[in-house]
PyMOL Python script that loads the backbone (N, CA, C, O; Angstrom):
from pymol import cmd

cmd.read_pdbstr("""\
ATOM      1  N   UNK A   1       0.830  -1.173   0.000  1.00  0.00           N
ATOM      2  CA  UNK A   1       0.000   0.000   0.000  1.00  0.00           C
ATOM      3  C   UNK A   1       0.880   1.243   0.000  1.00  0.00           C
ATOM      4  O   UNK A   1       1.801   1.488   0.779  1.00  0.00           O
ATOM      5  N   UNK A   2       0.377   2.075  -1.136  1.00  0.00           N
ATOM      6  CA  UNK A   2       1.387   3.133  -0.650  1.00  0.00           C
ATOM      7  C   UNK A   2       0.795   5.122   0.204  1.00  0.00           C
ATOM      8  O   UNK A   2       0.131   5.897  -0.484  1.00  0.00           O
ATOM      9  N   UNK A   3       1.020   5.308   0.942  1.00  0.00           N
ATOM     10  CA  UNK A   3       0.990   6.354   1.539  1.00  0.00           C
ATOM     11  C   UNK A   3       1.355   7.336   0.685  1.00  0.00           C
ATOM     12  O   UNK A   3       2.159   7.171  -0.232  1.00  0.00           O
ATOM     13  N   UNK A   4       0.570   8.781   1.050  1.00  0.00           N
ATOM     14  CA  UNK A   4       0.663   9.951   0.543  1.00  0.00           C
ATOM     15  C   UNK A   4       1.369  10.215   1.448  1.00  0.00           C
ATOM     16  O   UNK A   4       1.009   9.864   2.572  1.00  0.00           O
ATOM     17  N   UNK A   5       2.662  10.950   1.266  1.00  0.00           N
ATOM     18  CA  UNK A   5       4.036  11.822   1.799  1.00  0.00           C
ATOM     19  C   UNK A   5       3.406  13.278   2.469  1.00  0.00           C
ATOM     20  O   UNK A   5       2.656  14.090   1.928  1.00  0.00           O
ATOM     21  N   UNK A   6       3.994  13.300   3.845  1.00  0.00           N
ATOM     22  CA  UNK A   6       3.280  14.142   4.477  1.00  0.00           C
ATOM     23  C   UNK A   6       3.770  15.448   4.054  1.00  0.00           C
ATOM     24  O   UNK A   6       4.982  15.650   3.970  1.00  0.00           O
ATOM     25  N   UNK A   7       2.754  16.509   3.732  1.00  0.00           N
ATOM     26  CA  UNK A   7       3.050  17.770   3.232  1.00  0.00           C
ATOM     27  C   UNK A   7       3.894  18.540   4.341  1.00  0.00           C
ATOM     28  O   UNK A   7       3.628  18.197   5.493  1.00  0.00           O
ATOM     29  N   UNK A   8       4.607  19.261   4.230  1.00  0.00           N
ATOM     30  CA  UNK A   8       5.633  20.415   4.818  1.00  0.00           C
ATOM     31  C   UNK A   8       4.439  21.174   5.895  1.00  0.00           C
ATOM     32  O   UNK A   8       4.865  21.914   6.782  1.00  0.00           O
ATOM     33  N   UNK A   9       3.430  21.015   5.800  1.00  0.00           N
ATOM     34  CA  UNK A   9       2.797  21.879   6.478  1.00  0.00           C
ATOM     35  C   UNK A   9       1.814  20.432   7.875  1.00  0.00           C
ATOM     36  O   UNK A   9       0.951  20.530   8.747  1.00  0.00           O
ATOM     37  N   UNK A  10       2.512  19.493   7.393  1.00  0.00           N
ATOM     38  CA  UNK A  10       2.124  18.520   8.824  1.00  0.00           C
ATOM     39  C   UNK A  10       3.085  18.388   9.389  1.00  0.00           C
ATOM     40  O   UNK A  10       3.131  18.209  10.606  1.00  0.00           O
ATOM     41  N   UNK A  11       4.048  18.444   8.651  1.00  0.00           N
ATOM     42  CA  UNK A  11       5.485  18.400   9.504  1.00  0.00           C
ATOM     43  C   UNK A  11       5.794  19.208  10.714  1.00  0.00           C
ATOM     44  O   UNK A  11       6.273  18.883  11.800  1.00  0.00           O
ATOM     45  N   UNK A  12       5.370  20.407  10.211  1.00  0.00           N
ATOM     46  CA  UNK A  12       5.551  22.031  10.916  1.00  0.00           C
ATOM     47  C   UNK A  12       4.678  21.708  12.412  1.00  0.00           C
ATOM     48  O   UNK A  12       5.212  21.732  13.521  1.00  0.00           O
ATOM     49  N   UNK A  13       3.062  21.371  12.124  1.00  0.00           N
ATOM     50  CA  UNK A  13       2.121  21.367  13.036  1.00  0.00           C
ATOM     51  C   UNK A  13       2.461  20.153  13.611  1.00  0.00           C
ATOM     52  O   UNK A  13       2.278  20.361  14.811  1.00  0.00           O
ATOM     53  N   UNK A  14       2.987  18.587  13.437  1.00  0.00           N
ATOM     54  CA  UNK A  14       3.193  17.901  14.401  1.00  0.00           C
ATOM     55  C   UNK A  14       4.405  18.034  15.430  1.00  0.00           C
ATOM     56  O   UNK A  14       4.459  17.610  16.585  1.00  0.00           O
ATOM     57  N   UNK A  15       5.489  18.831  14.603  1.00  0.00           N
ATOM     58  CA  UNK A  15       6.569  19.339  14.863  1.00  0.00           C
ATOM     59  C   UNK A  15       6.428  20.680  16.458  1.00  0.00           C
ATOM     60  O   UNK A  15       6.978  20.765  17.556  1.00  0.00           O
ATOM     61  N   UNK A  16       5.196  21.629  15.570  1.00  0.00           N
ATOM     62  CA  UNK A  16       4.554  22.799  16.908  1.00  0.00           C
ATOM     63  C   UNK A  16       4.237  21.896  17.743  1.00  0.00           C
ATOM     64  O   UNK A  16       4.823  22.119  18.803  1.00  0.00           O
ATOM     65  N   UNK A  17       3.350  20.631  17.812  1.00  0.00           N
ATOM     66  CA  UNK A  17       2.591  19.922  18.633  1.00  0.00           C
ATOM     67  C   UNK A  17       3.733  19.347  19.616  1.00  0.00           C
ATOM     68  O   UNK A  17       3.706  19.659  20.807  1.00  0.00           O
ATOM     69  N   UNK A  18       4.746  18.497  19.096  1.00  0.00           N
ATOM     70  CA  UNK A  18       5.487  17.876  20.205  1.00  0.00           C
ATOM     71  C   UNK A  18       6.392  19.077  20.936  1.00  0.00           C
ATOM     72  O   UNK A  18       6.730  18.906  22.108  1.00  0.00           O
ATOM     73  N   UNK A  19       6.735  20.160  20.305  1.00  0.00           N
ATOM     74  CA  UNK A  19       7.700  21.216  20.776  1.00  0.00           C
ATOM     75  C   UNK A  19       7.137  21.675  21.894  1.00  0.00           C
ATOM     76  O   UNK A  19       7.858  21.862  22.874  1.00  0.00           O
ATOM     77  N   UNK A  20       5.439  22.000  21.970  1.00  0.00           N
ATOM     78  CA  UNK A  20       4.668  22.534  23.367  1.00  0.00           C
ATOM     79  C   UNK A  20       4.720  21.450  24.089  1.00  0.00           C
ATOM     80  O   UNK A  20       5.271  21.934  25.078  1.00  0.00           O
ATOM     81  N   UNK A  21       4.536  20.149  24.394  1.00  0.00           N
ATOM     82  CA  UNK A  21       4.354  19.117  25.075  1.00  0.00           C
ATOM     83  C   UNK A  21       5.540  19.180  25.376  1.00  0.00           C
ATOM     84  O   UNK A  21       5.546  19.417  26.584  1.00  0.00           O
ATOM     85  N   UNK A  22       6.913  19.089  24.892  1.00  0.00           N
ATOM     86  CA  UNK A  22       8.051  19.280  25.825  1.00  0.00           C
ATOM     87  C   UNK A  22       8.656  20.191  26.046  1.00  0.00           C
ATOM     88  O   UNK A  22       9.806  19.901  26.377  1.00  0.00           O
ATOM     89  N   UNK A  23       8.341  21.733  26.021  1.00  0.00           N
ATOM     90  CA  UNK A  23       8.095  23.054  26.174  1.00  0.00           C
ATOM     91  C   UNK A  23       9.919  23.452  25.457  1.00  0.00           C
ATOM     92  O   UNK A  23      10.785  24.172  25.952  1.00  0.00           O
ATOM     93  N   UNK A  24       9.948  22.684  24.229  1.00  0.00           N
ATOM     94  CA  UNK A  24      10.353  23.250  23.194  1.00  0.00           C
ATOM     95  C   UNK A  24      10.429  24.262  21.804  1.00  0.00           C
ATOM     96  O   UNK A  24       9.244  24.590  21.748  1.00  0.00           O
ATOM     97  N   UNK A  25      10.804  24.656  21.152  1.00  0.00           N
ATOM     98  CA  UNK A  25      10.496  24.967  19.975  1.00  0.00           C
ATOM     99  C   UNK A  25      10.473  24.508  18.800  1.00  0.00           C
ATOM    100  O   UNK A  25      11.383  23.679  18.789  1.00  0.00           O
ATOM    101  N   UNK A  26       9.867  24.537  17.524  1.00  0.00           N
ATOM    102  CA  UNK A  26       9.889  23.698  16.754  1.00  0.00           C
ATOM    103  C   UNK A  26      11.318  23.045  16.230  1.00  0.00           C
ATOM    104  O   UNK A  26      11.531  21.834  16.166  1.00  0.00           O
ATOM    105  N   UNK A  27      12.441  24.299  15.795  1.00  0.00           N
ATOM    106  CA  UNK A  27      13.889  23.787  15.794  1.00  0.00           C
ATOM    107  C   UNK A  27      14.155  22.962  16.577  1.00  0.00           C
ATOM    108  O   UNK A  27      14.680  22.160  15.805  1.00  0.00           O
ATOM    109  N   UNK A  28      14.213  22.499  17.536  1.00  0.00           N
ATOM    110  CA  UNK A  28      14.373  21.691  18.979  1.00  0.00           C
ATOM    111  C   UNK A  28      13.791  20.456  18.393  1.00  0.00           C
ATOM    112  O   UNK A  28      14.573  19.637  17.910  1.00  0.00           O
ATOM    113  N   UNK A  29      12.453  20.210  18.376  1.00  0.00           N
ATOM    114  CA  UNK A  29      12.334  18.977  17.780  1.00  0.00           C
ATOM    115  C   UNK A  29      12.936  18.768  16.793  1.00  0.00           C
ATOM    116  O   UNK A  29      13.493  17.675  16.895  1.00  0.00           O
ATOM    117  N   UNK A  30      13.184  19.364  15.616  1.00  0.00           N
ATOM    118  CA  UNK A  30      14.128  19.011  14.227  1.00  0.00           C
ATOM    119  C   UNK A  30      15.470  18.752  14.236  1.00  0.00           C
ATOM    120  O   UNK A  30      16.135  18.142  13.398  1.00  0.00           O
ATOM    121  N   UNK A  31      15.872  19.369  15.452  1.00  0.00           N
ATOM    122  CA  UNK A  31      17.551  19.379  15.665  1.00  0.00           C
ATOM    123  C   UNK A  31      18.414  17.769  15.631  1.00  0.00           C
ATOM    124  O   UNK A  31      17.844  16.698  15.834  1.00  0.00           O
ATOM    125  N   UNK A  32      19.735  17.911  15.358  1.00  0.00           N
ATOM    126  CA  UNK A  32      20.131  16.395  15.520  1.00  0.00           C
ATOM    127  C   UNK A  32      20.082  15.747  16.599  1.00  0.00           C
ATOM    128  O   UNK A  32      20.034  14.518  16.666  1.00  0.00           O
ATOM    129  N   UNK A  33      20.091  16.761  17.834  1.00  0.00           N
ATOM    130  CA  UNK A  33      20.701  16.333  19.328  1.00  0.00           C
ATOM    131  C   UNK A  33      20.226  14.628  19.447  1.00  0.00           C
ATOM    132  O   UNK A  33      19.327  13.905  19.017  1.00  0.00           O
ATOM    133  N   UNK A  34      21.112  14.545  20.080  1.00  0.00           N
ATOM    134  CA  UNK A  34      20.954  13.140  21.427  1.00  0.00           C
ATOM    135  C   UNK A  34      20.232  13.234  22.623  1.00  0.00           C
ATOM    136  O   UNK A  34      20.045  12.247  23.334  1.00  0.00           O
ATOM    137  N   UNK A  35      19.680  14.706  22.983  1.00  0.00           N
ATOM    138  CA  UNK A  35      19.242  15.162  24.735  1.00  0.00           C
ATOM    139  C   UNK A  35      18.210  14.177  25.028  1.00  0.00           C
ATOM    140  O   UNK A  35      17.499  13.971  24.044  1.00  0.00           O
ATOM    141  N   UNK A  36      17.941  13.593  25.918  1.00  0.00           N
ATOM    142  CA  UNK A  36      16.752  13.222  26.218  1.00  0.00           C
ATOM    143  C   UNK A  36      15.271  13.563  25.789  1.00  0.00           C
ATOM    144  O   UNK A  36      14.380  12.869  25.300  1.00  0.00           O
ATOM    145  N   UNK A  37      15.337  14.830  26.136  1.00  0.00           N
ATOM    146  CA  UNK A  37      14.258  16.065  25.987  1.00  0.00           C
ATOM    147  C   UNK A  37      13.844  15.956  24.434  1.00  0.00           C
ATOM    148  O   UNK A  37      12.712  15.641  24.069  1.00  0.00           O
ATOM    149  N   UNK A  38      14.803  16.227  23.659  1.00  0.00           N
ATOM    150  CA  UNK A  38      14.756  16.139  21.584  1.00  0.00           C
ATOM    151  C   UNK A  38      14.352  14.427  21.546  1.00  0.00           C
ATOM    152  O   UNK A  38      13.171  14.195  21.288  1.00  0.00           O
ATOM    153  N   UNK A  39      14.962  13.619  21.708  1.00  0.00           N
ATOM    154  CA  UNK A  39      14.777  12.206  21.329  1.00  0.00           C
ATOM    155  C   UNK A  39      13.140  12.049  21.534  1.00  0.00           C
ATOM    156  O   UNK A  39      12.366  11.981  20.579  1.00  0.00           O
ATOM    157  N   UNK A  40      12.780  12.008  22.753  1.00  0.00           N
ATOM    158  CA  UNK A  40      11.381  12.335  23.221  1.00  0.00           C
ATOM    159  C   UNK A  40      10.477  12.921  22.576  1.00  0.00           C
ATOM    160  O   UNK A  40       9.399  12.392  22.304  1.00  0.00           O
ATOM    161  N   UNK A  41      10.927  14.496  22.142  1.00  0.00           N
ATOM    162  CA  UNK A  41      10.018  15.196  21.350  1.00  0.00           C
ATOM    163  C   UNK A  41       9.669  14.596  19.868  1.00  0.00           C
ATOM    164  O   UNK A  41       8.556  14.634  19.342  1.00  0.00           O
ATOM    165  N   UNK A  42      10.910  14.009  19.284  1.00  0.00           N
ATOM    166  CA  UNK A  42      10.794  13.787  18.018  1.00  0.00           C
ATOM    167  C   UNK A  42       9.948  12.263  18.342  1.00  0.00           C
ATOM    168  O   UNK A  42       8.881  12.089  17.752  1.00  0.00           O
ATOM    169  N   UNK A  43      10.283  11.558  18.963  1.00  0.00           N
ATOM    170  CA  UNK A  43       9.582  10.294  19.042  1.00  0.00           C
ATOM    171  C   UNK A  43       7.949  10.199  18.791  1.00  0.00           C
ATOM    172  O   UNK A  43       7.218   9.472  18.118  1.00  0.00           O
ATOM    173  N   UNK A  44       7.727  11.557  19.879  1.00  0.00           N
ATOM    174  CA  UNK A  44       6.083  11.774  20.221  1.00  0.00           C
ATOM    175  C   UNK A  44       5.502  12.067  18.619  1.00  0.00           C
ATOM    176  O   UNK A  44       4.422  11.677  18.174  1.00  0.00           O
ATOM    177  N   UNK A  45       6.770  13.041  17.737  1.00  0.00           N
ATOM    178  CA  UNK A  45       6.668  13.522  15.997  1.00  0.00           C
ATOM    179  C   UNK A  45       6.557  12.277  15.675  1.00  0.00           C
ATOM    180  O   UNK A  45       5.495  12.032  15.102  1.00  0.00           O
ATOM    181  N   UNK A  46       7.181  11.481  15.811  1.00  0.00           N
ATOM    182  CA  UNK A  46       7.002  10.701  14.924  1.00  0.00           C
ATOM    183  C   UNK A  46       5.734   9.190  14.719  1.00  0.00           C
ATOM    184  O   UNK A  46       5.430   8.565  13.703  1.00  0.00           O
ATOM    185  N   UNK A  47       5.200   9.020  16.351  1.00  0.00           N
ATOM    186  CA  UNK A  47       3.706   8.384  16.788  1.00  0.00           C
ATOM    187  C   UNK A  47       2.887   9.180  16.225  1.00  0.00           C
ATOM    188  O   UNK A  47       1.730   8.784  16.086  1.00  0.00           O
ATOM    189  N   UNK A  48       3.279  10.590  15.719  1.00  0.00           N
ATOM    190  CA  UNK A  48       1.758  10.926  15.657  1.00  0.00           C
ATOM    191  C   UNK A  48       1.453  10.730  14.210  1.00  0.00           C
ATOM    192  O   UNK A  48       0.344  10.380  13.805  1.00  0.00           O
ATOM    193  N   UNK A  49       2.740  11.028  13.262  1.00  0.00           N
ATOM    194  CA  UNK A  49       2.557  10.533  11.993  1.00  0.00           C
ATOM    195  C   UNK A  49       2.416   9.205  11.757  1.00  0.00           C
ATOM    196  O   UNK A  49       2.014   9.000  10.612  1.00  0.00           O
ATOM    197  N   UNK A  50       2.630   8.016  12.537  1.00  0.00           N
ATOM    198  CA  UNK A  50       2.892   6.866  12.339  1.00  0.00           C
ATOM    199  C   UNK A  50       0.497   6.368  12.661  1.00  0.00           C
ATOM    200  O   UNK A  50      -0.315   5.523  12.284  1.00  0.00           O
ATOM    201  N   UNK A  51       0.535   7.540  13.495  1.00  0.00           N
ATOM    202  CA  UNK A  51      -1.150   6.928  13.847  1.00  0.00           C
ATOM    203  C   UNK A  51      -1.949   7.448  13.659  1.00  0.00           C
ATOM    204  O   UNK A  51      -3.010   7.316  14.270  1.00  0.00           O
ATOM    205  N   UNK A  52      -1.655   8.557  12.368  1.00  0.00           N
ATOM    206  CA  UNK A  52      -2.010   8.867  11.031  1.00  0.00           C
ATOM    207  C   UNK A  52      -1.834   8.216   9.705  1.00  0.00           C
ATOM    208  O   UNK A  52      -1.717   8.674   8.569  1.00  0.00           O
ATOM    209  N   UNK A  53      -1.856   6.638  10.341  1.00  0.00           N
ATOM    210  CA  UNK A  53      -1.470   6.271   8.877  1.00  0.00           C
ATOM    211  C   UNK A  53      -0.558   6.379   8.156  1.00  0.00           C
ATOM    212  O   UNK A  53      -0.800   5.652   7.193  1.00  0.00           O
ATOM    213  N   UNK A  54       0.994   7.178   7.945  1.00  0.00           N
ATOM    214  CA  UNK A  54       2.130   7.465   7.359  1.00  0.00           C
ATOM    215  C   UNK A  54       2.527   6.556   7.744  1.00  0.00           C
ATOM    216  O   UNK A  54       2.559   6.244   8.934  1.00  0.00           O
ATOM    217  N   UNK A  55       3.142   5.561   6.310  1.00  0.00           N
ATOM    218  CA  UNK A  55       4.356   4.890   6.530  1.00  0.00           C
ATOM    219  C   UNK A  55       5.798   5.493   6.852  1.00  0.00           C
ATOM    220  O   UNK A  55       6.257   6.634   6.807  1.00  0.00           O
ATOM    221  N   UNK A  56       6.315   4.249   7.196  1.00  0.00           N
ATOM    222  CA  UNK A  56       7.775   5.074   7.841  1.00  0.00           C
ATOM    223  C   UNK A  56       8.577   5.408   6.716  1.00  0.00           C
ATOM    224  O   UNK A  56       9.285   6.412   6.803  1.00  0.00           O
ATOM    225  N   UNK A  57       8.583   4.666   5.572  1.00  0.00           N
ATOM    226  CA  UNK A  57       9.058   5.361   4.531  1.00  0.00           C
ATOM    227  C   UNK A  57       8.651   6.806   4.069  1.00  0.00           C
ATOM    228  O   UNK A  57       9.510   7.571   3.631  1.00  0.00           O
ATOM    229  N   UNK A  58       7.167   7.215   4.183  1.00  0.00           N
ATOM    230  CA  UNK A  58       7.429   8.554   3.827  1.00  0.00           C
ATOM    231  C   UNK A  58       7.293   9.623   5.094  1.00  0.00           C
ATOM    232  O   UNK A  58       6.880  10.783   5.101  1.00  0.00           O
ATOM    233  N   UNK A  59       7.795   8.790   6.151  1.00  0.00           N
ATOM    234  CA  UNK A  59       7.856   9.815   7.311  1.00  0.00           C
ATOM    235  C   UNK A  59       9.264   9.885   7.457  1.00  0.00           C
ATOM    236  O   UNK A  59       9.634  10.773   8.225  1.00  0.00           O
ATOM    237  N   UNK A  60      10.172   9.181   6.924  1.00  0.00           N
ATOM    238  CA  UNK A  60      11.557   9.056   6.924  1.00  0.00           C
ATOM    239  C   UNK A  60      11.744  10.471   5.423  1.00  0.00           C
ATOM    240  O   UNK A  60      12.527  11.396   5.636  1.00  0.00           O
ATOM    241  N   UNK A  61      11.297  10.446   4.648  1.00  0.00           N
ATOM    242  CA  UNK A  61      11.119  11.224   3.472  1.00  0.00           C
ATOM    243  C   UNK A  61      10.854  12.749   3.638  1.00  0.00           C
ATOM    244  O   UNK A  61      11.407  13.562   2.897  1.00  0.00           O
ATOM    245  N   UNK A  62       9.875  13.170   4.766  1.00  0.00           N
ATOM    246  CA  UNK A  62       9.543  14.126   5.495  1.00  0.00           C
ATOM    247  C   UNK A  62      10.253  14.828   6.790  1.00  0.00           C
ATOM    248  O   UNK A  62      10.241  15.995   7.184  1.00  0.00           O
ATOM    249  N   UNK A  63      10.716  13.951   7.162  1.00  0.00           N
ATOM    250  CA  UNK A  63      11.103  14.605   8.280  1.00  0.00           C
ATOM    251  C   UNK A  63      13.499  14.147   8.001  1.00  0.00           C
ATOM    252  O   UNK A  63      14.347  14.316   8.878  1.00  0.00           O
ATOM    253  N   UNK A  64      13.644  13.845   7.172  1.00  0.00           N
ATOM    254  CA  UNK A  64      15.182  13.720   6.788  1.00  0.00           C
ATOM    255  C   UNK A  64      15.818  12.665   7.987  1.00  0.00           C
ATOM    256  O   UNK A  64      16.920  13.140   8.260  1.00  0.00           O
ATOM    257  N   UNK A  65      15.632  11.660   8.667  1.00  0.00           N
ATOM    258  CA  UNK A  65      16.303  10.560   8.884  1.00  0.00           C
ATOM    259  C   UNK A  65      16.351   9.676   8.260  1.00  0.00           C
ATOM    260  O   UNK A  65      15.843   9.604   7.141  1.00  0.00           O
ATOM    261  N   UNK A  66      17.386   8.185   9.197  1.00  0.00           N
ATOM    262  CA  UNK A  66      17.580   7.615   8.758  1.00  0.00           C
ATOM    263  C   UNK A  66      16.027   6.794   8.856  1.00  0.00           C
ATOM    264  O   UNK A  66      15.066   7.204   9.507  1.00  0.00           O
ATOM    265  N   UNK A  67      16.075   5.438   7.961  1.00  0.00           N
ATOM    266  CA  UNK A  67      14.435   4.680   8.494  1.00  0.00           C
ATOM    267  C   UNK A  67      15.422   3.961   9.518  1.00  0.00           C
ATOM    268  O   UNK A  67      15.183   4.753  10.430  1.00  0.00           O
ATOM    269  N   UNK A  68      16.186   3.234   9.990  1.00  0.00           N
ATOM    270  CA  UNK A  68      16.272   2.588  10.688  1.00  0.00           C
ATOM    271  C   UNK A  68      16.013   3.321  12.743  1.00  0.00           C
ATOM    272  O   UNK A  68      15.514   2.840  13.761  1.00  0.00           O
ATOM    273  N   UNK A  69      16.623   4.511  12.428  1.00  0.00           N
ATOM    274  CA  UNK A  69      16.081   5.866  13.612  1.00  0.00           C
ATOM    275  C   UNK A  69      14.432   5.743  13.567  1.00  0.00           C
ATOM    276  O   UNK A  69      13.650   5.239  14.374  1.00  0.00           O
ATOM    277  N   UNK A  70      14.261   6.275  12.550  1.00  0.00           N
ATOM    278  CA  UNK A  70      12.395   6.515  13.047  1.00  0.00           C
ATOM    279  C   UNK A  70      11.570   4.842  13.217  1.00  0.00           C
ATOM    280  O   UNK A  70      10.600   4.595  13.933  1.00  0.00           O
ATOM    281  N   UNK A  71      12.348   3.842  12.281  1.00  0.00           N
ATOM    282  CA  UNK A  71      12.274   2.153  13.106  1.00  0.00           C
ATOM    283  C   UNK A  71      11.764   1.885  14.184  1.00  0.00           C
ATOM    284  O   UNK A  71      10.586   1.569  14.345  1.00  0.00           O
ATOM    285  N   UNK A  72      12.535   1.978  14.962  1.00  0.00           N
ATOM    286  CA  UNK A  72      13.094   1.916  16.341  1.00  0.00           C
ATOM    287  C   UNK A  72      12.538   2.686  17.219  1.00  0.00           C
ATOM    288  O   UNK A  72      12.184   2.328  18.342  1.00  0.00           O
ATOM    289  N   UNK A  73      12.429   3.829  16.729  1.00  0.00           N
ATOM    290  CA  UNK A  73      11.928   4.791  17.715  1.00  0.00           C
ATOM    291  C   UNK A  73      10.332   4.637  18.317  1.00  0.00           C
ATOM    292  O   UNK A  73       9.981   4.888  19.470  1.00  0.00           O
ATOM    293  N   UNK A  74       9.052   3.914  16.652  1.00  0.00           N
ATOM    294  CA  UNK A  74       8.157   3.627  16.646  1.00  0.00           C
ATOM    295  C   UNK A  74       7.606   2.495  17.241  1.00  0.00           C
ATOM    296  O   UNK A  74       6.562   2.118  17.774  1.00  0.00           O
ATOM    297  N   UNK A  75       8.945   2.024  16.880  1.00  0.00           N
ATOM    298  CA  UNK A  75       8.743   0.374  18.146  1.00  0.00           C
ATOM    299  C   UNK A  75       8.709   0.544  19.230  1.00  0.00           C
ATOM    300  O   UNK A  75       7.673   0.394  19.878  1.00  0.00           O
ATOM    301  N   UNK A  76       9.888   0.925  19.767  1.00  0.00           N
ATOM    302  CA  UNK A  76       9.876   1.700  21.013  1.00  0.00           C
ATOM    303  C   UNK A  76       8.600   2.053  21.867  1.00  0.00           C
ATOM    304  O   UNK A  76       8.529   1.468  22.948  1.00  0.00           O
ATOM    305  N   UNK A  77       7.795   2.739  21.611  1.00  0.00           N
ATOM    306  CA  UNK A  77       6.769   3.756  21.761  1.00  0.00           C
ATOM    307  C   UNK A  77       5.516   3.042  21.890  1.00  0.00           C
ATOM    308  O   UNK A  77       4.708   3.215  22.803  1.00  0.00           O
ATOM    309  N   UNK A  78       5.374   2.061  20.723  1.00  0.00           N
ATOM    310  CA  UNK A  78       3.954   1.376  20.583  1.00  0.00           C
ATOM    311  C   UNK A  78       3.614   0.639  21.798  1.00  0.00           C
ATOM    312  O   UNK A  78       2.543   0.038  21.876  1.00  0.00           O
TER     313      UNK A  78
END
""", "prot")
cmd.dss("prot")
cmd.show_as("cartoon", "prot")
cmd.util.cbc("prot")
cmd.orient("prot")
């Protein structure tokens, strides 16, 4: 099955969404870091696209990691 690639403008709003929940800013979630705090934020980014239906291929496509990072991270989480 293939998924429609999430537009630049879900990125932004799931991106705003996890940045307030860990009283970040949107850069903060996008950033490369390792912090606890970023890993977290992006994780929560990346459940929310994942339970929207986005495969990890085009959430890997959208948001510039590796798939084996956003992988893992989704496993993680579930």
């Amino acid at each position: 099955m293939i998924t429609a690639e999430p537009s630049t403008s879900w990125v932004e709003q799931y991106a705003a969404e996890a940045a307030s929940a860990y009283f970040l800013t949107r850069a903060d979630v996008m950033v490369a870091g390792r912090s606890v705090v970023f890993v977290e934020a992006r994780r929560a980014m990346w459940k929310r696209f994942a339970d929207d239906s986005s495969s990890t291929s085009s959430i890997v496509r959208a948001v510039g990691r590796h798939h084996t990072t956003v992988m893992h991270a989704l496993k993680t989480t579930r």
